[in-house]
TIMI-2910 file (N, C-alpha, C, CB; in pm, 1 decimal, decimal comma, always signed):
<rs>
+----------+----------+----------+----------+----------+----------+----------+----------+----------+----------+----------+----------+------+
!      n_x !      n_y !      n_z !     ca_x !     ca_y !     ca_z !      c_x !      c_y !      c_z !     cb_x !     cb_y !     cb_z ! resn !
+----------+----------+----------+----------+----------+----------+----------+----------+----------+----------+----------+----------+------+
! +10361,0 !  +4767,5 !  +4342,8 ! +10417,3 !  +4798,0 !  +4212,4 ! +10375,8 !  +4689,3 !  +4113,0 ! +10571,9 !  +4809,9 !  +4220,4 !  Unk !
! +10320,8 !  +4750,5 !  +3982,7 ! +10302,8 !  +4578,9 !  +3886,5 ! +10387,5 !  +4583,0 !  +3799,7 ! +10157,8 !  +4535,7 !  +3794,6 !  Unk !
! +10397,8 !  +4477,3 !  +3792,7 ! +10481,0 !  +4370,9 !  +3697,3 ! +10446,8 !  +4405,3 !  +3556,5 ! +10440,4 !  +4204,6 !  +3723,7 !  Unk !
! +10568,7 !  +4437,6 !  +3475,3 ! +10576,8 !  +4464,3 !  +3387,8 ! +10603,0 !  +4362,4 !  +3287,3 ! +10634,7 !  +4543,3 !  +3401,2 !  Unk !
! +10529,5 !  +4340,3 !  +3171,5 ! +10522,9 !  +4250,1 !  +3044,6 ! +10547,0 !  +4266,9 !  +2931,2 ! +10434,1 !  +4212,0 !  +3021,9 !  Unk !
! +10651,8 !  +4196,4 !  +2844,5 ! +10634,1 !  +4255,0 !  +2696,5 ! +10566,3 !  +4165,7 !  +2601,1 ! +10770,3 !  +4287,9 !  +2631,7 !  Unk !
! +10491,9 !  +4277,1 !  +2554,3 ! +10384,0 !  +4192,1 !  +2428,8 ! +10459,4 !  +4149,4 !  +2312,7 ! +10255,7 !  +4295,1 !  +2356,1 !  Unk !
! +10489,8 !  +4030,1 !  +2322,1 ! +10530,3 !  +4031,6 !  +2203,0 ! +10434,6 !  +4019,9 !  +2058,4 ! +10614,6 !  +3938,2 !  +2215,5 !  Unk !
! +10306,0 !  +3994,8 !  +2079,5 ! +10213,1 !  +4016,1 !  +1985,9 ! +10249,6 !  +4152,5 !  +1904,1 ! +10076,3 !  +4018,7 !  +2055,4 !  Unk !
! +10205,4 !  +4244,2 !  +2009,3 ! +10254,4 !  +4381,8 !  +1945,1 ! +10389,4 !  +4373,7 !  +1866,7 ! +10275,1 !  +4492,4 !  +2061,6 !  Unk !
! +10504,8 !  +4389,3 !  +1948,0 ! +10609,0 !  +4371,1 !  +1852,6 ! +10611,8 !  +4314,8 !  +1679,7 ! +10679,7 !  +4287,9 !  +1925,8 !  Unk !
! +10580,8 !  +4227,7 !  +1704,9 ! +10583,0 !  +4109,1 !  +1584,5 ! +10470,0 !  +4176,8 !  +1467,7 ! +10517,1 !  +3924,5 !  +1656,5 !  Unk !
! +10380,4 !  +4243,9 !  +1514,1 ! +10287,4 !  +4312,4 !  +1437,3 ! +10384,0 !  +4404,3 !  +1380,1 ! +10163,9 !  +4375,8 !  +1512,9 !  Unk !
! +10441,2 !  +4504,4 !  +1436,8 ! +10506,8 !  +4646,9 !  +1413,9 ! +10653,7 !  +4562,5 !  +1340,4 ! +10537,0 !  +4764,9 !  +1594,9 !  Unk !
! +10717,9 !  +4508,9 !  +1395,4 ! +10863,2 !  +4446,6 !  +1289,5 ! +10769,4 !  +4398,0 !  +1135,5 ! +10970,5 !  +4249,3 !  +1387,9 !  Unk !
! +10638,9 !  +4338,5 !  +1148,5 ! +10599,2 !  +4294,4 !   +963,0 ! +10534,5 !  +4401,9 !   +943,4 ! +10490,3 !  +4145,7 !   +909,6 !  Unk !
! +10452,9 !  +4502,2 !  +1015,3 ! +10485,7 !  +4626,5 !   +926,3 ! +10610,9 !  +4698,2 !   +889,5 ! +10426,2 !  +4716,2 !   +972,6 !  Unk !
! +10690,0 !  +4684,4 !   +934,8 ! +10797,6 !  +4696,8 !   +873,7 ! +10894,5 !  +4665,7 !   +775,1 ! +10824,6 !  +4693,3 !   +918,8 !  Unk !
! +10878,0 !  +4496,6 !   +801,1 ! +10898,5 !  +4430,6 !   +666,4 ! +10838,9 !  +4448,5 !   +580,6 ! +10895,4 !  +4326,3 !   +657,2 !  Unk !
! +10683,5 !  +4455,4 !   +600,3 ! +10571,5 !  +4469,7 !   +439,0 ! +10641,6 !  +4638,3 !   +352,7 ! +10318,6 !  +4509,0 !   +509,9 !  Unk !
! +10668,7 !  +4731,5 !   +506,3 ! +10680,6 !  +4866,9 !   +416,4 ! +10795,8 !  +4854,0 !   +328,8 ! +10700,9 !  +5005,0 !   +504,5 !  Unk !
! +10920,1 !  +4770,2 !   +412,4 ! +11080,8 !  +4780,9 !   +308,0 ! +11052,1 !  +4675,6 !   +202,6 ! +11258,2 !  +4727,7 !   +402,5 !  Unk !
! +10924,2 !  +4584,5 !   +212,5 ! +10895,6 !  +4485,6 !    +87,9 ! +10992,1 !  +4426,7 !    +81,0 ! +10865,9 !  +4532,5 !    -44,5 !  Unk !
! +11014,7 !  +4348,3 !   +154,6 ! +11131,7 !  +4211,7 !   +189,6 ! +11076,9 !  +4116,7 !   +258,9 ! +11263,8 !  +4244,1 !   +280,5 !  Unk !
! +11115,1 !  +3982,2 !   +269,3 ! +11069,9 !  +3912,0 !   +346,7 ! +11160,6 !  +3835,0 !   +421,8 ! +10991,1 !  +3853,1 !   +292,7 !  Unk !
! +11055,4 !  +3754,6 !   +565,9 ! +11145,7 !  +3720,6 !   +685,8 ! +11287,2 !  +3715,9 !   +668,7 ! +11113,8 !  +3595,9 !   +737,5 !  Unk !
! +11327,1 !  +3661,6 !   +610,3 ! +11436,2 !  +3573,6 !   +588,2 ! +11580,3 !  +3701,6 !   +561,2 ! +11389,8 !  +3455,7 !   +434,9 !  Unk !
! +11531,0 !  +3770,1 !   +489,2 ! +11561,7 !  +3915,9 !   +486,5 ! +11590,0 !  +3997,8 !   +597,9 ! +11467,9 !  +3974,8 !   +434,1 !  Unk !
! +11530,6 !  +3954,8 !   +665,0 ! +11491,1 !  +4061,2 !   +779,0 ! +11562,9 !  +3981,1 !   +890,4 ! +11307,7 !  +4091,6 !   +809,6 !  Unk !
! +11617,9 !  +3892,8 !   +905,0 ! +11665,1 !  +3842,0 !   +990,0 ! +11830,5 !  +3800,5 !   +903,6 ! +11556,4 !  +3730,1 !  +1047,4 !  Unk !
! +11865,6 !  +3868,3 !   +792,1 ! +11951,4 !  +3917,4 !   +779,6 ! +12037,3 !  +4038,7 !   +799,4 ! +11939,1 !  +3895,9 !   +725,9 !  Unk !
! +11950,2 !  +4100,2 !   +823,1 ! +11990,4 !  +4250,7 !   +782,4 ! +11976,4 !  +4304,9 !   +944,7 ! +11865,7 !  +4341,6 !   +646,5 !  Unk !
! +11924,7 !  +4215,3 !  +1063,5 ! +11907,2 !  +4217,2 !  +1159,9 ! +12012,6 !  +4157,3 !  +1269,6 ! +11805,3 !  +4180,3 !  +1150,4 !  Unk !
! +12048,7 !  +4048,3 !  +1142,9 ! +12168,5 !  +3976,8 !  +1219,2 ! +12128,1 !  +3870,0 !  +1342,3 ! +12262,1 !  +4097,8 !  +1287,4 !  Unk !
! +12012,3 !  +3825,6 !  +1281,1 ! +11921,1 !  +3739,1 !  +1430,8 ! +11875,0 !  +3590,2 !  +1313,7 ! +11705,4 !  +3872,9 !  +1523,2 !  Unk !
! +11881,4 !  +3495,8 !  +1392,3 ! +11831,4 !  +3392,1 !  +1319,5 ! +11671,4 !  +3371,4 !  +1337,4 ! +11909,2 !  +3271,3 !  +1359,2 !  Unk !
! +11657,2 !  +3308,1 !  +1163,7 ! +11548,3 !  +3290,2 !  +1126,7 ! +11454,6 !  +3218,3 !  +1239,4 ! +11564,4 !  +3227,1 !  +1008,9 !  Unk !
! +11508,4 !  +3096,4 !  +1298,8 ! +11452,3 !  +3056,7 !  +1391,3 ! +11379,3 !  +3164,0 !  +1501,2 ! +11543,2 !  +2979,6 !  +1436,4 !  Unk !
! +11445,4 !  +3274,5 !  +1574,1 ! +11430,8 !  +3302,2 !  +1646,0 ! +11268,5 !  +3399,2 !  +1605,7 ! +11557,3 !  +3336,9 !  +1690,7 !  Unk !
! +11297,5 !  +3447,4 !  +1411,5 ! +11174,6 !  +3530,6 !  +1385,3 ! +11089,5 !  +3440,4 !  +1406,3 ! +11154,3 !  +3598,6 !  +1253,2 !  Unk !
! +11048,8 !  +3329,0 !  +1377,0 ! +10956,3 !  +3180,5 !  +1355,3 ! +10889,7 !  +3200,6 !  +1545,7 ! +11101,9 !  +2974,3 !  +1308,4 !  Unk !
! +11018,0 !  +3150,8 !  +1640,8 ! +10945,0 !  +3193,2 !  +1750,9 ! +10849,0 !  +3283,6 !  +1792,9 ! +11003,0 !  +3212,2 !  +1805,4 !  Unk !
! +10891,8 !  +3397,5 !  +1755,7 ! +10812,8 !  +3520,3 !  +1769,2 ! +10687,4 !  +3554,8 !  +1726,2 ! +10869,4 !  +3601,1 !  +1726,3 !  Unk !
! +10645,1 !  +3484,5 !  +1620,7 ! +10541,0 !  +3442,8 !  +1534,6 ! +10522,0 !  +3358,7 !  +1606,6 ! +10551,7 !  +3411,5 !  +1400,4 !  Unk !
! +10536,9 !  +3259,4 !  +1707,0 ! +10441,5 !  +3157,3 !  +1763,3 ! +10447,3 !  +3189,6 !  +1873,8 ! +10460,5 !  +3018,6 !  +1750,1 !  Unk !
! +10498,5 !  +3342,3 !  +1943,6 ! +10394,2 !  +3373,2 !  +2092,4 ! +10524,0 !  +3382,7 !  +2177,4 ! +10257,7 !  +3221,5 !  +2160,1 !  Unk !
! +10672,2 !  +3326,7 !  +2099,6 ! +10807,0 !  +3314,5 !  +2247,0 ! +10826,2 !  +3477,1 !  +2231,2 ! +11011,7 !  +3190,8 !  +2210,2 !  Unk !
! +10901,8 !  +3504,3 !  +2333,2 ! +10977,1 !  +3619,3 !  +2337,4 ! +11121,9 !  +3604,0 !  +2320,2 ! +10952,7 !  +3681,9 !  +2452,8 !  Unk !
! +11180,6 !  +3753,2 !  +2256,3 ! +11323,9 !  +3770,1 !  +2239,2 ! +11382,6 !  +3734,7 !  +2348,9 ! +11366,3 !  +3896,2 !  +2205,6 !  Unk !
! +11504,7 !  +3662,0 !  +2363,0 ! +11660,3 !  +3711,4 !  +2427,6 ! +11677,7 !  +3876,2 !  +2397,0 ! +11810,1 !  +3616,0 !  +2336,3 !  Unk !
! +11739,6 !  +3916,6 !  +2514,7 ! +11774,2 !  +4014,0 !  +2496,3 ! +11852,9 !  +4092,0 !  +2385,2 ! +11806,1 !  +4013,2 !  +2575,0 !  Unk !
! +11928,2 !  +4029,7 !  +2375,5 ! +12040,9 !  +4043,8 !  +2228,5 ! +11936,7 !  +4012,0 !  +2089,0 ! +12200,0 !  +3888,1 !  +2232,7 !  Unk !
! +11845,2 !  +3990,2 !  +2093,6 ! +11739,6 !  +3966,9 !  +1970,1 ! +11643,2 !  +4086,6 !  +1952,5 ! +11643,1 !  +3830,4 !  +1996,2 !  Unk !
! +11629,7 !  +4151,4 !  +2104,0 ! +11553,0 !  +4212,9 !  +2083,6 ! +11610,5 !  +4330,2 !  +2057,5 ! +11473,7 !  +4203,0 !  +2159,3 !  Unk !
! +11707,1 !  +4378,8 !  +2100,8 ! +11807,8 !  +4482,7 !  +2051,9 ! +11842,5 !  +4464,9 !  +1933,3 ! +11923,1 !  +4491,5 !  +2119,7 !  Unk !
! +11913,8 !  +4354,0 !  +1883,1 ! +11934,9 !  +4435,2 !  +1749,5 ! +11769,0 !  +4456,6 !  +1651,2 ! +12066,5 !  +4328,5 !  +1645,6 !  Unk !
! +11681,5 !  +4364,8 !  +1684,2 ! +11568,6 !  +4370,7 !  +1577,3 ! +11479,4 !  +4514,0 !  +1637,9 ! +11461,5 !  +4201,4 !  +1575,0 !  Unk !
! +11497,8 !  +4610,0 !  +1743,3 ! +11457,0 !  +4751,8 !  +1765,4 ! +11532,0 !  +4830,9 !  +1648,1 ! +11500,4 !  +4807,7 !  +1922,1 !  Unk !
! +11706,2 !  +4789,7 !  +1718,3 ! +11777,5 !  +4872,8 !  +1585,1 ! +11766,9 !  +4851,7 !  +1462,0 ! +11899,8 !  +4872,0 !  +1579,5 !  Unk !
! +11745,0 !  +4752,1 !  +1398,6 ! +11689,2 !  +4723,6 !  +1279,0 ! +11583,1 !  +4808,5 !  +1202,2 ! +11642,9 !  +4612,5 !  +1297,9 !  Unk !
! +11474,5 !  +4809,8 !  +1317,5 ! +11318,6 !  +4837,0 !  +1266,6 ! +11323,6 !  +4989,8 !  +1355,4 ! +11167,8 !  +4690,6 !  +1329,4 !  Unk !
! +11387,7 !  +5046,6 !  +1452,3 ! +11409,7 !  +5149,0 !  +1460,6 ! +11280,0 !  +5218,0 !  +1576,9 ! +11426,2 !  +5191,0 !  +1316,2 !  Unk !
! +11245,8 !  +5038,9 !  +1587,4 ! +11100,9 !  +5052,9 !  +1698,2 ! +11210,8 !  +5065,9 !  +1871,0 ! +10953,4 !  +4837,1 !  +1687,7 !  Unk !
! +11133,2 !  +5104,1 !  +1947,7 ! +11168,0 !  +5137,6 !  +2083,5 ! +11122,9 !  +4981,0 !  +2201,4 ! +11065,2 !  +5301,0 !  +2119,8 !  Unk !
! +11194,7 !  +4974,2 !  +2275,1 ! +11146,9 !  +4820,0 !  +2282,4 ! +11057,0 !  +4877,4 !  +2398,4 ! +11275,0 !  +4672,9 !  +2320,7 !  Unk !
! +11024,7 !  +4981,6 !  +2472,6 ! +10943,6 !  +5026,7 !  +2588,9 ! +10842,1 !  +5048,9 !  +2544,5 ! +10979,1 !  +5130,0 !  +2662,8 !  Unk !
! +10783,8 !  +5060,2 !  +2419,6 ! +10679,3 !  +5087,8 !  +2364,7 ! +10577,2 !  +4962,0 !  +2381,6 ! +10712,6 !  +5128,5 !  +2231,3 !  Unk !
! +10629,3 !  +4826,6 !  +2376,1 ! +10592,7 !  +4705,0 !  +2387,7 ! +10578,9 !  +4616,0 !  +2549,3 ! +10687,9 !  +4650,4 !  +2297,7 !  Unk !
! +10591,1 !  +4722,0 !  +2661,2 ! +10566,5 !  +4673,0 !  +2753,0 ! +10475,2 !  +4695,7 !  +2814,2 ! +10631,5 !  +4672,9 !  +2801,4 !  Unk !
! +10369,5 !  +4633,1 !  +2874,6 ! +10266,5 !  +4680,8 !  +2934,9 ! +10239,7 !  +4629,9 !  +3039,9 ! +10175,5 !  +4681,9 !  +2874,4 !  Unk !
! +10155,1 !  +4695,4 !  +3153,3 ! +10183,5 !  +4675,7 !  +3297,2 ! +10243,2 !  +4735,9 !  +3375,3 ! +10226,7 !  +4594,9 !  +3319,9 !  Unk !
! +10328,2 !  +4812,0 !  +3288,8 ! +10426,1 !  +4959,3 !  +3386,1 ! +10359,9 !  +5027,5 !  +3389,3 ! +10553,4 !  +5045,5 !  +3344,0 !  Unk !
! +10347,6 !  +5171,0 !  +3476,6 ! +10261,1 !  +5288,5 !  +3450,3 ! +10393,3 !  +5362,8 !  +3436,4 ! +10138,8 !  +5342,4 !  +3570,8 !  Unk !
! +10363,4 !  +5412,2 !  +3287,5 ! +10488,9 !  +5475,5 !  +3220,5 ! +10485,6 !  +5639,7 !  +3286,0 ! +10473,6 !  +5469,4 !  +3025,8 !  Unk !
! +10605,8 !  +5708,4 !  +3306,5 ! +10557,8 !  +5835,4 !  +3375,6 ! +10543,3 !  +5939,4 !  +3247,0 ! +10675,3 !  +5893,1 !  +3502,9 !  Unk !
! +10562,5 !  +5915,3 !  +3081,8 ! +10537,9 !  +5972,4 !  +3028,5 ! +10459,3 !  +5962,5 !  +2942,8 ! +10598,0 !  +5998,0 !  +3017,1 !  Unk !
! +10339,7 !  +5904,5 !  +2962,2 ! +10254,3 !  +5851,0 !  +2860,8 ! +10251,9 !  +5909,5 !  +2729,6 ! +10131,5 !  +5853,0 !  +2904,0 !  Unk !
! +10227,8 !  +5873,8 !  +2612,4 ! +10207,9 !  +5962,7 !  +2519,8 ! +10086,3 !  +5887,4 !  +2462,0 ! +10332,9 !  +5995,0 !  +2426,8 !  Unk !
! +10002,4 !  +5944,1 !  +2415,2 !  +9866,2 !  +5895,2 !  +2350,6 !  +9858,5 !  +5853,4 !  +2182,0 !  +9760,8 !  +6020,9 !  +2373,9 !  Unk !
!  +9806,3 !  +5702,1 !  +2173,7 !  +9866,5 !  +5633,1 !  +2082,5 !  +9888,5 !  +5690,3 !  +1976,5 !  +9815,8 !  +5537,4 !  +2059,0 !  Unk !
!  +9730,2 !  +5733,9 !  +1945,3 !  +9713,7 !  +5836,5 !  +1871,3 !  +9743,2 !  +5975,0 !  +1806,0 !  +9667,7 !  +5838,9 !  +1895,6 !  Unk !
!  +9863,2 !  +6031,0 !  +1901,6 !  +9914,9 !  +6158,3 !  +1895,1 ! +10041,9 !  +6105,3 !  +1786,9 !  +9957,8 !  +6231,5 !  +2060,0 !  Unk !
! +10107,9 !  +5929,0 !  +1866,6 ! +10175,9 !  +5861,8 !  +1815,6 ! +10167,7 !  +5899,3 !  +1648,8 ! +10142,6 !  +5734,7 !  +1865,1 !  Unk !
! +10075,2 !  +5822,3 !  +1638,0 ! +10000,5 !  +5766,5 !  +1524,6 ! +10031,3 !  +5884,4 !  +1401,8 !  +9823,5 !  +5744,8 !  +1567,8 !  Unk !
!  +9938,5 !  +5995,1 !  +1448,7 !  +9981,6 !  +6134,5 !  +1369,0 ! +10086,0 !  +6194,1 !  +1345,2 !  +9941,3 !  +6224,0 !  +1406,4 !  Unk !
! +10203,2 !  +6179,3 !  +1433,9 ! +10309,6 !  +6239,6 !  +1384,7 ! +10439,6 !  +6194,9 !  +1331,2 ! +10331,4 !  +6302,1 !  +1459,2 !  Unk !
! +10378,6 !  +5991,7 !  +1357,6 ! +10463,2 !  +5937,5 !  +1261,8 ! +10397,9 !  +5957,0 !  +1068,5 ! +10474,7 !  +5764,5 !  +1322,9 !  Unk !
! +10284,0 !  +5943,5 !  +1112,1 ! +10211,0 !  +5981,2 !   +984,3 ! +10230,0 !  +6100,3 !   +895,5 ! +10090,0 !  +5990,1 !  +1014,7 !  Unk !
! +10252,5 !  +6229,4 !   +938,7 ! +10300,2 !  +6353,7 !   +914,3 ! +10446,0 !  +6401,9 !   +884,0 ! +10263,5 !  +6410,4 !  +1009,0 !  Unk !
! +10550,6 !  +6312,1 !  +1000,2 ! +10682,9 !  +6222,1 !   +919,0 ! +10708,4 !  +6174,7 !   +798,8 ! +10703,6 !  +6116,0 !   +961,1 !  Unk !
! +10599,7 !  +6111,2 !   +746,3 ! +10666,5 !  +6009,0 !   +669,3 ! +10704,2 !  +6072,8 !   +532,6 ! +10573,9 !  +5880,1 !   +652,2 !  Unk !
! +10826,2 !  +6056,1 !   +475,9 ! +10794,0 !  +6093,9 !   +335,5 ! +10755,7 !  +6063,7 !   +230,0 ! +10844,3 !  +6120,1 !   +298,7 !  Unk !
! +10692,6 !  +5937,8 !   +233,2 ! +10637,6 !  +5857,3 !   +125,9 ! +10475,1 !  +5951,9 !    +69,1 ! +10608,4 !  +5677,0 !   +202,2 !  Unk !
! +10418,2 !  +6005,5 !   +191,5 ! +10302,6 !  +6029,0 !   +237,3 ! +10304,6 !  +6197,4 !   +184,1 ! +10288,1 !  +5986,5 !   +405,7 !  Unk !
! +10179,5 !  +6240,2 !   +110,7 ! +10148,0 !  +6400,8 !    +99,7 ! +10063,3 !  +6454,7 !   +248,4 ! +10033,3 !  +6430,1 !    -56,3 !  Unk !
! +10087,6 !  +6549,7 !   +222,5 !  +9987,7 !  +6628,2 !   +379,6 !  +9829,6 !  +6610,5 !   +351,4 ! +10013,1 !  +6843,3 !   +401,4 !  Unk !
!  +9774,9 !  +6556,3 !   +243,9 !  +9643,7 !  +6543,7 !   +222,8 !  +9631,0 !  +6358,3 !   +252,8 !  +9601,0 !  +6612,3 !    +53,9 !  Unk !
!  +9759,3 !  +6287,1 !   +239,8 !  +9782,4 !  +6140,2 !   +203,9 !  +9750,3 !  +6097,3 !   +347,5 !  +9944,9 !  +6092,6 !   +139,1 !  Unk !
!  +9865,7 !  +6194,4 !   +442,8 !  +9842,3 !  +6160,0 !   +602,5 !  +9723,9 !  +6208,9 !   +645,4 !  +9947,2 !  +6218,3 !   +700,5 !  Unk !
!  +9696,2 !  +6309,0 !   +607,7 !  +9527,5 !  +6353,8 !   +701,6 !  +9426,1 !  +6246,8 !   +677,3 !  +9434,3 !  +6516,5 !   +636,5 !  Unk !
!  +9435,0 !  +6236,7 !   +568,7 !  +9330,7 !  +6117,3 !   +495,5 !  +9329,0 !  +5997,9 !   +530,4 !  +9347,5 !  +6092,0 !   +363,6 !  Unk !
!  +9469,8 !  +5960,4 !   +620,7 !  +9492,1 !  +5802,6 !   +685,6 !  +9460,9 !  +5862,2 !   +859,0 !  +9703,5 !  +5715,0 !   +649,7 !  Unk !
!  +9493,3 !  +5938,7 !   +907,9 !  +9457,8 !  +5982,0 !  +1012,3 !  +9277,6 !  +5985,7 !  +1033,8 !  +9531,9 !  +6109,9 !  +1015,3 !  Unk !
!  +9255,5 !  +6031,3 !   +947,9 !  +9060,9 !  +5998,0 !   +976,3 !  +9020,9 !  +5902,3 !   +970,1 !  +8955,0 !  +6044,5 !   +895,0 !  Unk !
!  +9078,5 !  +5821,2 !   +897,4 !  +9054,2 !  +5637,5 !   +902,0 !  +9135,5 !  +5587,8 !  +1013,5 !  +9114,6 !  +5542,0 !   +750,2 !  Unk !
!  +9246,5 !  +5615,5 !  +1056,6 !  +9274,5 !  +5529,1 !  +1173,2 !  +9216,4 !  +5596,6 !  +1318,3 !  +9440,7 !  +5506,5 !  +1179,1 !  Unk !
!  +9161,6 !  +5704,5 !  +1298,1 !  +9094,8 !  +5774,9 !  +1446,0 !  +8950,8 !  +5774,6 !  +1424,1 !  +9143,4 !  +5947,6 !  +1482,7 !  Unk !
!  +8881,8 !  +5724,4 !  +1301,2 !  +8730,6 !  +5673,1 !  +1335,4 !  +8751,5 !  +5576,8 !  +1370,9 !  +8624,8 !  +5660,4 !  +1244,5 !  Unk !
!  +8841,6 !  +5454,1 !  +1314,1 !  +8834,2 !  +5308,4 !  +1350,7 !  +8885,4 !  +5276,6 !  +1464,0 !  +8891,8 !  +5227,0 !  +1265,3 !  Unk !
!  +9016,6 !  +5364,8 !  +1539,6 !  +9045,6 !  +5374,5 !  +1665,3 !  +8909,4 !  +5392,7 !  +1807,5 !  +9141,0 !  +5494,0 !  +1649,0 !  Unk !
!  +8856,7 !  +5528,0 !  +1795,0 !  +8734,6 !  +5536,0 !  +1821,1 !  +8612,2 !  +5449,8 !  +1825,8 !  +8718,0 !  +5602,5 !  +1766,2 !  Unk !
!  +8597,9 !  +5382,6 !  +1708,7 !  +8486,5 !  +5310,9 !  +1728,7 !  +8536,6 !  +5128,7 !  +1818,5 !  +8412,4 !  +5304,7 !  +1552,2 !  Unk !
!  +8669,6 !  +5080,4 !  +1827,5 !  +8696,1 !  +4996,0 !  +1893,6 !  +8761,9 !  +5002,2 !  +1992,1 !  +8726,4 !  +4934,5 !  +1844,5 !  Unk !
!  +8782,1 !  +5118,3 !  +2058,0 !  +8886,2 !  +5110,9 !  +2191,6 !  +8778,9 !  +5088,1 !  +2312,2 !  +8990,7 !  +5275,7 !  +2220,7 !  Unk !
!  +8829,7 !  +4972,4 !  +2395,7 !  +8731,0 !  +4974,4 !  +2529,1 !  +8784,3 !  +5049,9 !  +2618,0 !  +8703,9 !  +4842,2 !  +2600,7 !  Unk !
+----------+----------+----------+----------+----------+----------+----------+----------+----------+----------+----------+----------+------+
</rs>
């Protein structure tokens, strides 16, 4: 069986897209999260959450914390990309020409760098 890991690279990517989208910064975000600033600062230099950090900053950002582990063989894979599109097609910020149009840019550039 292997050993399962959480990236926190990933994470920390997906929580400041999150911050960049609500246009707030750290400090913000670890208000409204209810987690100290310190602990965002860690995270940005490579530590991982306490458990209680990482829960509330999922509920916060509304991210899934299983999404960020790798090394499991998940029994329901879903393909990032399928991901990708139907948060894109979600969104309401976004027109149906706005998401198709980001979908061809993130699935040529997906495509041309996945090993």
């Amino acid at each position: 069986m292997e050993h399962a890991t959480f990236n926190g690279a990933a994470f920390i990517a997906a929580l400041d897209a999150q911050r960049q989208s609500r246009k707030i910064t750290w400090k913000k975000v670890a208000e409204e999260a209810q987690v100290s600033a310190s602990t965002l600062t860690r995270l940005t230099q490579g530590r991982r959450p306490d458990v209680d950090s990482l829960a509330a900053l999922c509920s916060w950002s509304g991210l899934q914390a299983d999404t960020f582990m790798k090394g499991s063989q998940k029994q329901n894979y879903s393909e990032p990309l399928a991901n990708i599109t139907a948060y894109l097609r979600a969104d309401p910020n976004l027109s149906e020409e706005g998401a198709a149009a980001l979908e061809v840019l993130i699935k040529t550039a997906y495509e041309r760098l996945r090993t």
